[in-house]
C-alpha positions in Angstrom: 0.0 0.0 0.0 1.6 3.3 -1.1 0.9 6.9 -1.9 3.2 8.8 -4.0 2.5 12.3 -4.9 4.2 14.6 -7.5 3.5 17.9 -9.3 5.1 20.4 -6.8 7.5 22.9 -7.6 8.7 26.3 -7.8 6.2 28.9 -9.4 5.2 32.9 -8.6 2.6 34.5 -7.0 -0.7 33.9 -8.8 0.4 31.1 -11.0 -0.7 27.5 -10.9 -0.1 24.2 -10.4 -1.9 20.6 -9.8 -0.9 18.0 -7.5 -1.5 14.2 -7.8 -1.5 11.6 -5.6 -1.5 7.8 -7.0 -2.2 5.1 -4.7 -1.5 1.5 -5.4 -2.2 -1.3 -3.5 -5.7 -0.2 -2.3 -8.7 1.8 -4.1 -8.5 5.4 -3.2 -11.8 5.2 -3.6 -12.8 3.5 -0.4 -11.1 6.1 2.0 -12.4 10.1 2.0 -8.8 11.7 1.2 -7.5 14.5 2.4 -4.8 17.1 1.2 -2.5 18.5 4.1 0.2 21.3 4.1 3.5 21.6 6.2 4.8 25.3 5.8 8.3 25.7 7.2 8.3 25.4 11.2 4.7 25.1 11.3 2.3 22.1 12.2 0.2 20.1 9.7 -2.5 22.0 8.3 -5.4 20.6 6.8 -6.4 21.8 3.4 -9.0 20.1 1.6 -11.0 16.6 1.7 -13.1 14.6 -0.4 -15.9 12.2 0.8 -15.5 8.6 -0.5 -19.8 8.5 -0.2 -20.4 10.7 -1.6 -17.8 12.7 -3.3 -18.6 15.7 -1.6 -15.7 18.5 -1.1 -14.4 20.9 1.3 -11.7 23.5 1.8 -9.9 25.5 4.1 -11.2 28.9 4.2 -8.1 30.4 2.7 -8.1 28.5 -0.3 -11.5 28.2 -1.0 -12.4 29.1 -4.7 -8.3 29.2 -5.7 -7.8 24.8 -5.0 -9.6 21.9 -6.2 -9.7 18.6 -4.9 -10.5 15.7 -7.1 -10.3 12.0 -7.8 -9.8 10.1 -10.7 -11.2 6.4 -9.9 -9.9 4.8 -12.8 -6.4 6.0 -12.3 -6.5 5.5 -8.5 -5.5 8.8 -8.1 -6.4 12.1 -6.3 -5.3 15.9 -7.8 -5.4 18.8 -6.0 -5.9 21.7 -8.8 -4.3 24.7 -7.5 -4.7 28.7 -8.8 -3.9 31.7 -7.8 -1.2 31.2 -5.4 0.2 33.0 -2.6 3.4 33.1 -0.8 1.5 32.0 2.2 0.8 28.5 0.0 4.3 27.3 0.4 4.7 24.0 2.2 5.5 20.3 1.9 1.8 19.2 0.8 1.0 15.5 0.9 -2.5 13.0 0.6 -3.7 11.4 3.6 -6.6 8.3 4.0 -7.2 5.7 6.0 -3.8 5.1 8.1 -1.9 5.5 4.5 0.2 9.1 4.0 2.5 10.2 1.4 5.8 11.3 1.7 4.6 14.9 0.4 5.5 17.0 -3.0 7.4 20.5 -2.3 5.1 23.9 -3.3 7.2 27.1 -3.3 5.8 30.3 -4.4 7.9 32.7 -4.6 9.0 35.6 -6.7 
């Protein structure tokens, strides 16, 4: 059982980018996933889930209308579609469900 995520990188203020997490070893689609940041010397911070029921979808207040969280069933895979971004987006973001976690893709924004 493994997540692996990719997609980060280094991009400016307001540009964009889209994460994706594949899982192997176990259908993503029986766990609600979650999207979680790490800035530098900060805590986990949740960002944005997506209910295996019944695909519902919600955000952190600060990124709400800028990310979006999807799933792709047949590819086993979850994507986090990201606009806009902000300095304050940096941070080691990674895909969470179930007891599974990834080892996280790097975001830095930055001019």
């Amino acid at each position: 059982v493994q997540l692996v995520e990719s997609g980060g990188g280094l991009v400016q203020p307001g540009g964009s980018l889209t994460l994706s997490c594949r899982g192997s070893g176990i259908p993503l689609s029986a766990y609600t996933m979650t999207w979680v940041r790490q800035a530098p010397r900060k805590g986990p911070e949740w960002i944005s889930d997506i209910n295996n029921k019944d695909g519902s979808t919600r955000y952190k207040d600060s990124v709400k209308g800028r990310f979006t969280i999807s799933r792709d069933d047949a590819k086993n895979t979850l994507y986090l579609q990201m606009n806009s971004l902000k300095l304050e987006d940096t941070g080691l973001y990674y895909c969470t469900g179930g007891a599974m976690r990834g080892q996280g893709t790097q975001v830095t924004v930055s001019s």
